[in-house]
C-alpha positions as a printed Julia matrix, in Angstrom:
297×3 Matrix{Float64}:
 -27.42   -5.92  -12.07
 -27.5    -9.56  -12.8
 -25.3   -12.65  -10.63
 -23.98  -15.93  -12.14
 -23.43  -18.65   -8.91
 -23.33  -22.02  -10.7
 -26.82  -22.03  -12.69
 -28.17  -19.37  -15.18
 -28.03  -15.74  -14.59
 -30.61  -14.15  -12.48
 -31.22  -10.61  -12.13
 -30.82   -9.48   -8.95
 -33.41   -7.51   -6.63
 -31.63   -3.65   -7.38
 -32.11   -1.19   -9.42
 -31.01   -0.41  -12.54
 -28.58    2.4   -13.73
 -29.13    4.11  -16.86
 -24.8     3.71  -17.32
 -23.35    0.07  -16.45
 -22.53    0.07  -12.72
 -19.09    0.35  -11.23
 -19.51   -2.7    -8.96
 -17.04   -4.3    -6.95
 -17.53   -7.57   -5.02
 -15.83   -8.87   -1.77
 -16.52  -10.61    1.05
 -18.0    -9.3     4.56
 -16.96  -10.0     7.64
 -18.89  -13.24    8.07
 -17.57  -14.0     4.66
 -20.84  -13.49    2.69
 -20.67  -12.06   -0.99
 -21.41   -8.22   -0.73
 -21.37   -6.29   -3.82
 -20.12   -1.79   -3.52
 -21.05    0.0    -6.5
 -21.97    4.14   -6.75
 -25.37    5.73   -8.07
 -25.11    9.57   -9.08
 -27.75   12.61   -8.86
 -26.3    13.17  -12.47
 -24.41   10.2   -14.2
 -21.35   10.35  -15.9
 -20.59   10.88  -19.17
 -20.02    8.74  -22.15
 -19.13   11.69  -23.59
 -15.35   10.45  -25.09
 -13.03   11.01  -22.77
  -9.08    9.79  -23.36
  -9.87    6.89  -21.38
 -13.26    5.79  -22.0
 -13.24    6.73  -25.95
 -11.74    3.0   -25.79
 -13.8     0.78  -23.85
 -16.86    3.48  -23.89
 -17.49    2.86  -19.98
 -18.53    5.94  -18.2
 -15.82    8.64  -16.96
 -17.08    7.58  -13.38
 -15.25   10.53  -11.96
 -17.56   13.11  -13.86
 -20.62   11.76  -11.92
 -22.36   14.59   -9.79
 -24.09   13.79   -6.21
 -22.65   10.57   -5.92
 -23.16    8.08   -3.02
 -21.82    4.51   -2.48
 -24.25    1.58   -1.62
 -24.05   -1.92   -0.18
 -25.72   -5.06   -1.44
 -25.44   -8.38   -0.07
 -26.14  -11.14   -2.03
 -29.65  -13.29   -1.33
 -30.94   -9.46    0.43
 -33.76   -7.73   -1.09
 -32.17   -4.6    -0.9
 -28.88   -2.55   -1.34
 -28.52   -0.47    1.42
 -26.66    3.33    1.05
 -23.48    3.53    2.75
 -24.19    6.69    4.53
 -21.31    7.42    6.6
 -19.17    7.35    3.95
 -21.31   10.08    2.14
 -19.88   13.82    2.56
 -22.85   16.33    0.88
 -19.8    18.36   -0.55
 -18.0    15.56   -2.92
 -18.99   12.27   -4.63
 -17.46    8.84   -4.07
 -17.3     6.39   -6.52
 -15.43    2.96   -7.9
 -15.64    1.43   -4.31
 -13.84   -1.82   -3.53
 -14.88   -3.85   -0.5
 -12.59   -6.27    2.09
 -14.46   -8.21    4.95
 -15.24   -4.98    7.26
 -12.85   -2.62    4.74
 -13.38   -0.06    1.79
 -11.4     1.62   -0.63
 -13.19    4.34   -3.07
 -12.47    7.47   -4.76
 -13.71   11.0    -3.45
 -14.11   14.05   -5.5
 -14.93   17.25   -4.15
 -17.64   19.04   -6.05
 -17.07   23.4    -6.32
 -19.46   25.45   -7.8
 -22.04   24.08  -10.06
 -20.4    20.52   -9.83
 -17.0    21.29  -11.56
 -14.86   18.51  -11.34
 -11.79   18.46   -9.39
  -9.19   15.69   -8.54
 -10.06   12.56   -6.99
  -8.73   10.87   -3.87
  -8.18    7.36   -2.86
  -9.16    6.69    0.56
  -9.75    3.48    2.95
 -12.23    3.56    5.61
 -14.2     0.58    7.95
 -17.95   -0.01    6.25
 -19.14    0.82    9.95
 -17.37    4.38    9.5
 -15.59    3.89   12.64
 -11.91    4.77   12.66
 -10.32    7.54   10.92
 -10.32    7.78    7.25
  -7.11    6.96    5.19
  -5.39    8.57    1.97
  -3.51    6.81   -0.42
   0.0     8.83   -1.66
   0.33    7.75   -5.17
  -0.48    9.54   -8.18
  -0.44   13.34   -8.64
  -3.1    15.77   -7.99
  -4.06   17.61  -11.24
  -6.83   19.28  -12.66
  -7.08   19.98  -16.55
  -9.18   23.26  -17.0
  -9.7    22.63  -20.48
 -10.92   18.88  -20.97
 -12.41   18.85  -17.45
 -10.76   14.98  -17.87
 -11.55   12.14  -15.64
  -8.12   12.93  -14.19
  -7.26   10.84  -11.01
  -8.12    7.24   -9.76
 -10.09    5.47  -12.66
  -9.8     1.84  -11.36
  -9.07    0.95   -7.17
  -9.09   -2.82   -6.01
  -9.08   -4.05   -2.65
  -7.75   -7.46   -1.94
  -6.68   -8.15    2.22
  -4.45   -5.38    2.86
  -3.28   -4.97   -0.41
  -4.63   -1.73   -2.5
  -4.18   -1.35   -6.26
  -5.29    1.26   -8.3
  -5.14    3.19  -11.27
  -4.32    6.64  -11.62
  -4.38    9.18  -15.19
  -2.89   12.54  -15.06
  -2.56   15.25  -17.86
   0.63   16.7   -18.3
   4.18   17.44  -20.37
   5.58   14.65  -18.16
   5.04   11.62  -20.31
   5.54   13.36  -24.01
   8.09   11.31  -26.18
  10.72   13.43  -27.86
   9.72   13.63  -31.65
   5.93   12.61  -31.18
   4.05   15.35  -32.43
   0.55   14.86  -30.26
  -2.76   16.95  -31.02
  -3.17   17.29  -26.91
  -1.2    17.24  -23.74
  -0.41   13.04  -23.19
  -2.16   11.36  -20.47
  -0.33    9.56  -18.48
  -1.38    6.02  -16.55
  -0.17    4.35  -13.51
  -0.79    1.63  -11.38
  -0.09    1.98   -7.39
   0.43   -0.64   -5.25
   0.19    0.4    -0.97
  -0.24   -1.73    2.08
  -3.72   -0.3     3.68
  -2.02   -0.84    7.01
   0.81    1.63    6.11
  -1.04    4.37    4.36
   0.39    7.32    5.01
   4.08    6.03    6.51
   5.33    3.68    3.67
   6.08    5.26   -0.05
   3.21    3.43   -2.68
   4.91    1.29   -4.97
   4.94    2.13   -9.01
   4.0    -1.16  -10.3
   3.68    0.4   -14.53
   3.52    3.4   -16.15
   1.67    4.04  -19.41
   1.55    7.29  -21.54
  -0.96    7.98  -24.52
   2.18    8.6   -26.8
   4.31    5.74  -25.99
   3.94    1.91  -26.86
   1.57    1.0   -23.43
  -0.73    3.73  -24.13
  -2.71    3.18  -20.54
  -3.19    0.73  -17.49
  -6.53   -1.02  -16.29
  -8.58   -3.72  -14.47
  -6.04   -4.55  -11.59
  -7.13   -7.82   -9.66
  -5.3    -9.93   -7.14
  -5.13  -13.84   -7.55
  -2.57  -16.13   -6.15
  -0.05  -13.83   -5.11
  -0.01  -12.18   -8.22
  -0.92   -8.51   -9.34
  -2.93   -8.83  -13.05
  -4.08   -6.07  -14.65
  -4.92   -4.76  -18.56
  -1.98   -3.05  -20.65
  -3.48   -1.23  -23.67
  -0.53   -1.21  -25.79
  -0.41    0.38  -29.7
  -0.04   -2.14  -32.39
   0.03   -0.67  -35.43
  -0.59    3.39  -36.57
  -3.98    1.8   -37.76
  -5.19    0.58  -34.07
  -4.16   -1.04  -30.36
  -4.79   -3.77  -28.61
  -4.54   -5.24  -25.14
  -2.18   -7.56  -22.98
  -3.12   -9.56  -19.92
   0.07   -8.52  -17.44
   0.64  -10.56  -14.41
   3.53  -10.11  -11.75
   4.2   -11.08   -7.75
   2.57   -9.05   -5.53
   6.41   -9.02   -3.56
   7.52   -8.21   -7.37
  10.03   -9.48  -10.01
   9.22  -10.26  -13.87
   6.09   -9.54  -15.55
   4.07  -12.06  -17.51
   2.12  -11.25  -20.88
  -0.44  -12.72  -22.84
  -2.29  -10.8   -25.49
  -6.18   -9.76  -24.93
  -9.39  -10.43  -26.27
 -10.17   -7.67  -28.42
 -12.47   -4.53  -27.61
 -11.38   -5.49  -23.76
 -13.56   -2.99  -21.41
 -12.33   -4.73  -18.02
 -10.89   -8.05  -16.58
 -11.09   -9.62  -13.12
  -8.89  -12.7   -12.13
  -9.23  -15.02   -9.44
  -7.79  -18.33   -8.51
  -8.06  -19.99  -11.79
 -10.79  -18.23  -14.01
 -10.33  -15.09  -16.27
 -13.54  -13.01  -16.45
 -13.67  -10.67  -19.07
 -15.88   -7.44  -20.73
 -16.05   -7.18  -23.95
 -17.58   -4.29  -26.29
 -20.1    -5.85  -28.48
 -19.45   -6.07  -31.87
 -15.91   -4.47  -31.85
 -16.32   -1.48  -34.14
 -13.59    0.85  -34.57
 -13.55    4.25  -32.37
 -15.39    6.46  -34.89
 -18.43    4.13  -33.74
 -20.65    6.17  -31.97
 -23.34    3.91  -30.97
 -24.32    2.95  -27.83
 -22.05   -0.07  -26.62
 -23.52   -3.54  -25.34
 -21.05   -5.73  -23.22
 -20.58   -9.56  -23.5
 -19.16  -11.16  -19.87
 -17.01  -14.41  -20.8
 -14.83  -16.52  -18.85
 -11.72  -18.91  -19.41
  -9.64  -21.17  -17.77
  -6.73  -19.19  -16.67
């Protein structure tokens, strides 16, 4: 894990993960720069997944014995979030908020089978009573064993976005003739402080048969909700598009992406962005190296 703060990159004083980290950072309570990631007994799978066939990131949700950790930055340690651990499931793709959390939790059944993930919200101190997000359906796929579930959650004040791909009939277009049952993608949107009492908001809806194929990488910057849009160009390939919309809602903006996109974060005026390095078609098989760049935005 390596941290760019106005100078050249250092590396910083945790240890490395044999699959690139799903690392979130936010600020603590006394506003220092904390970064929430996950480390597994058995890592997930680059194995080629709908999702991660694309961007070749690990199906986080296949992880086994998974644990969420704490580092602050200038520490010399990460710290394991312990009270968030339950020795039945694994947690994973935590997002941090001053004294907040959001992360998924997947209950592990016999021998580690996979089963649907949750999105809940609980206090880093483990005080208080632990919340569930209410969007997305709960699904399990007996044949793919699919990361199925919440494959991207951001935090942002009491605003929680996040990602959610389910296997199903419900997203097949009439006519398209499609090897396997369509995945479909959707992005959330909830108000942490009425979880449970207020209906989550759809934000966009993407299906692995229709023109936006599926949804990542949601951020919050100046009152805006940005996330990634894969969307199909041509029969011969997709891209991406940078979306953007109010947080309150109304239109949505577009911009096309830089190819080979793996994720995007956005803050007040600077796009940072993941790219797969070179950009090789799917059939490529090797293993992926990432470049981080970032632009005015």
């Amino acid at each position: 894990m390596a941290s760019l703060r106005g100078g050249p990159v250092s590396t910083l004083p945790v240890p490395g993960r044999s699959v690139p980290f799903d690392v979130d950072l936010g600020p603590d309570v006394d506003g220092n720069v904390v970064a929430v990631y996950s480390r597994c007994r058995v890592e997930p799978s680059r194995g080629g997944g709908f999702r991660e066939v694309q961007t070749r990131l690990p199906a986080y949700g296949l992880g086994q014995g998974c644990d969420l950790f704490r580092y602050r930055l200038g520490e010399h340690a990460e710290r394991r979030l312990r009270h968030l651990s339950d020795p039945g499931a694994s947690e994973y793709l935590p997002s941090v908020w001053r004294d907040t959390v959001a992360f998924a939790r997947r209950e592990e059944r016999g021998r580690g089978r996979p089963t649907p993930g949750r999105v809940l919200v609980r206090t880093l101190d483990g005080t208080g009573r632990t919340m569930r997000a209410r969007g997305g359906k709960l699904h399990y796929d007996e044949l793919s064993g699919d990361n199925l579930g919440p494959v991207a959650i951001e935090l942002f004040g009491r605003r929680l976005a996040y990602v959610w791909d389910t296997i199903g009939q419900e997203c097949r277009s009439p006519g398209v003739d499609f090897k396997y049952d369509p995945v479909t993608s959707e992005l959330w949107l909830e108000d942490i402080g009425r979880l449970g009492t207020a209906k989550p908001q759809g934000v966009s809806r993407g299906c692995s048969t229709d023109p936006t194929v599926r949804l990542q990488s949601p951020s919050f910057a100046a009152g805006r909700l940005h996330y990634v849009a894969r969307v199909r160009e041509t029969q011969a390939g997709s891209g991406s598009e940078l979306r953007s919309r109010l947080i309150r809602g109304g239109a949505t903006t577009r911009m096309v992406a830089p190819p080979c996109l793996a994720s995007m974060v956005v803050d007040a005026r600077t796009l940072y962005a993941s790219r797969r390095v070179p950009c090789p078609g799917l059939e490529d098989r090797r293993p992926p190296r990432y470049q981080v760049t970032r632009t005015a935005h």
